[in-house]
N, C-alpha and C positions, 0 to 999 in steps of 0.2 A: 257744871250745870247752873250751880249756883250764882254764876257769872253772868249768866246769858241775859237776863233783863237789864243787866247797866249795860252790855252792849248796845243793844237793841234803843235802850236810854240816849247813849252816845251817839248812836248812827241819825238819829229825828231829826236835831240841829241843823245836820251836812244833810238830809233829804229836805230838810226846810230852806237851805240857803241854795239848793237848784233852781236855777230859773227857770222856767215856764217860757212855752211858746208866746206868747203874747207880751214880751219885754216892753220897753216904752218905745226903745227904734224899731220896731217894727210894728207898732201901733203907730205908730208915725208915717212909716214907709206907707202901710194901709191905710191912713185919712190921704193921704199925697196920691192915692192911686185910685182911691174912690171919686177923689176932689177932680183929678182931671178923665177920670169918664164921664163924669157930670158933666164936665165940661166940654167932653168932644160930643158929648148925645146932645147938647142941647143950644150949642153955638156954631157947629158945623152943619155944611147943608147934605141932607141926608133924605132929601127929595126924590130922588131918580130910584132908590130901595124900593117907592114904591111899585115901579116900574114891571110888571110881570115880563116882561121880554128879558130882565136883565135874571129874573130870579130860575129860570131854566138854566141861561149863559153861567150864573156861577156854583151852579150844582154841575154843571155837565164840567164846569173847570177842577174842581175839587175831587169830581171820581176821576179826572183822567190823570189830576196829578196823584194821589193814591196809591191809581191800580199800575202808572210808570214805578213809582218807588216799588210798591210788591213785586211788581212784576222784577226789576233791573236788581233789587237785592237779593232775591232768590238765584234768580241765575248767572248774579256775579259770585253769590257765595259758593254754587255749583262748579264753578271753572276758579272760583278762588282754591278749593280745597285741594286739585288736582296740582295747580302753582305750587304753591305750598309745599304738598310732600317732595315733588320732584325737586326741590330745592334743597330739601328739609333730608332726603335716603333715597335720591334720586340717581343713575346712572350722570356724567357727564352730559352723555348727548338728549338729555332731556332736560338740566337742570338748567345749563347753557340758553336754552331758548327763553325757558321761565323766568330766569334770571332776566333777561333780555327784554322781554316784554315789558316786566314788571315794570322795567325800569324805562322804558319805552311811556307808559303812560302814564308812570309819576314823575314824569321830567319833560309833559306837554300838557301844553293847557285843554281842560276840556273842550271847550269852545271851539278850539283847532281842532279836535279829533273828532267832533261833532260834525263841523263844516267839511272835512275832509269825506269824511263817510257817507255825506247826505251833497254835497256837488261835486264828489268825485264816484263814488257807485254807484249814486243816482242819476248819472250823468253818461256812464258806461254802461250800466244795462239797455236802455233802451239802443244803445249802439247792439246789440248783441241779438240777433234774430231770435235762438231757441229759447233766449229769457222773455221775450215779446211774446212769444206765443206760448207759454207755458200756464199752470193755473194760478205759478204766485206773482204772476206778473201784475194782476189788481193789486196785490199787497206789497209789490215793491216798488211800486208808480207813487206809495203816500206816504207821507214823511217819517210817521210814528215806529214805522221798523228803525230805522236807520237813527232817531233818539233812543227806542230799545238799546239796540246793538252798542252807542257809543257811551250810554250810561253804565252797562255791563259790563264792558271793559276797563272803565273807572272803576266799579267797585273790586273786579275782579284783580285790579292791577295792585289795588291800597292793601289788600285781605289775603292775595295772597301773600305779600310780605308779612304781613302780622301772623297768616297760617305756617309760615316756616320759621318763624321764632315759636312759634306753640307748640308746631310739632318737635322744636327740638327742645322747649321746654321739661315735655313727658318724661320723668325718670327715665333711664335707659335701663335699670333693673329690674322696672316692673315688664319688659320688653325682652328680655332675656327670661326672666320668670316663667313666663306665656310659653316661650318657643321652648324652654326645657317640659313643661308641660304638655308637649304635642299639639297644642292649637297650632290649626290651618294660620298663615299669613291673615287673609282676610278677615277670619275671627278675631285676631291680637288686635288689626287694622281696628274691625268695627265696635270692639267689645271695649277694649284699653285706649290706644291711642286715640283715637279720633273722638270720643265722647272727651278725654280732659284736654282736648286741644283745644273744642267748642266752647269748656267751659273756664277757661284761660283768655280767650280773643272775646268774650261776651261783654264785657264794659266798651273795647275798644268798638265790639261790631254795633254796640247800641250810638258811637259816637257820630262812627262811618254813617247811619242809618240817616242821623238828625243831616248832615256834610251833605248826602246825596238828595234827600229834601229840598234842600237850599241851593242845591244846584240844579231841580226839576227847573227852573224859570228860562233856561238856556236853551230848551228844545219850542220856545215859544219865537227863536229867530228861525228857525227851519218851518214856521207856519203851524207847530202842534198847537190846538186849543186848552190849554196847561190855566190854572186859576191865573196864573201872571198875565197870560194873555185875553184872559174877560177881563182883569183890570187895565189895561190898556185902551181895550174896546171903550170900556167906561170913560175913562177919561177923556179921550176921541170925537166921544158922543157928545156929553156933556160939558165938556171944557172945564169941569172940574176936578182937581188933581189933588188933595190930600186926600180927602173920602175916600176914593176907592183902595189907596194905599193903607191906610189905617185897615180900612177891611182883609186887604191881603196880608198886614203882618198878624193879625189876628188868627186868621186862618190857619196861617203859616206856625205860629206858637200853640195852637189847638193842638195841630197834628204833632208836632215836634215833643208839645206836651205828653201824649197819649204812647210817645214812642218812648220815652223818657222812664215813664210809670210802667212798661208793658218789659222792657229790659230790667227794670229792677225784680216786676214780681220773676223772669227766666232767674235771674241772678240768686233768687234766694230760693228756685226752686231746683233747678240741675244739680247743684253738690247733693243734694239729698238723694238724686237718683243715678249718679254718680261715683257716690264714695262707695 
């Protein structure tokens, strides 16, 4: 005990010679970053902003880019999970397919499975009389399924491979564990493996999340009104071309930001309801 203040003595130095978030390179990096906002706010022409027709055009582009990413990552991680296992303690004549797919759309570009799906089954339904007269024929006559459908397939094609390394990550004892304890299948399924699969692919799915973002701009060639495509509009209009791109990466790192920060607090929140 009698010890314990010359530690404590010792340890001030080494907390004194920590450095601090505000080093001198990154008080630097910060005058270099504030120096050129200054400078794009007040030497760029930023005229057309005031424009009310345009301030509808890029709210309406930012919810649709959004509610595509919510939308296409929930239901690629829905058909991701299923890849996965079947890959992961799947019979053959299931795993085979998965296997298949996966590998189907991480060895094509999206932009080809995009145009595929939106001029080639946009192209064939209306060939097909009971799709014409059906009730989802308003919604398969307009683009934004057909970017749904080929965005989900991307994500579902990347995640399921990363969900069958996670599934096969899961101790196999804690899996034997379970079944010597008479839990149902789906119980071990929903209770063990599949909560520390989620929380094993969570860095990776926060990466996928920021990838499919930056690949929302591609559904703006099949005509979706996507933020990429009000800055287009902009540009078109006004014949001005960095403005609106600066505005778009802005945007672009808003959201990316938000998604960035939103998978760290999952990250430090699921071990705790997990372990």
């Amino acid at each position: 005990m009698a010890d314990l203040p010359v530690q404590q003595a010792a340890a001030k130095p080494e907390a004194a010679l920590t450095p601090g978030f505000w080093v001198p390179r990154r008080i630097v990096m910060a005058a270099v970053a504030v120096l050129l906002v200054v400078w794009c706010a007040t030497s760029l022409n930023w005229t057309w902003l005031a424009s009310e027709k345009y301030h509808s055009l890029i709210l309406r582009g930012i919810w649709t880019t959004c509610w595509l990413l919510v939308v296409t990552m929930v239901l690629g991680m829905l058909l991701a999970i299923p890849l996965g296992l079947a890959q992961a303690a799947g019979p053959w004549w299931l795993a085979m397919p998965a296997r298949a797919f996966c590998g189907l759309v991480r060895g094509t570009p999206l932009l080809l499975q995009l145009w595929l799906l939106y001029y080639g089954l946009g192209s064939l339904f209306p060939s097909i009389p009971w799709i014409r007269e059906s009730d989802l024929w308003p919604i398969l006559r307009q683009a934004w399924p057909y970017a749904v459908l080929a965005l989900t397939f991307s994500v579902a094609g990347y995640e399921g491979e990363v969900m069958r390394g996670a599934f096969k990550g899961v101790p196999h004892g804690q899996l034997e564990a379970a079944k010597a304890m008479g839990m149902p299948r789906f119980t071990i399924f929903r209770r063990i493996w599949l909560p520390q699969a989620i929380q094993r692919v969570l860095p990776t799915l926060g990466g996928e999340t920021v990838l499919t973002l930056k690949a929302t701009p591609l559904v703006a060639t099949i005509t979706v009104v996507d933020i990429y495509a009000v800055s287009s509009r902009i540009r078109q209009d006004t014949f001005v071309v960095y403005e609106p791109l600066l505005l778009l990466a802005v945007v672009y790192m808003a959201i990316a930001g938000v998604i960035v920060l939103m998978f760290r607090w999952l990250e430090n929140r699921v071990p705790q309801k997990t372990a």
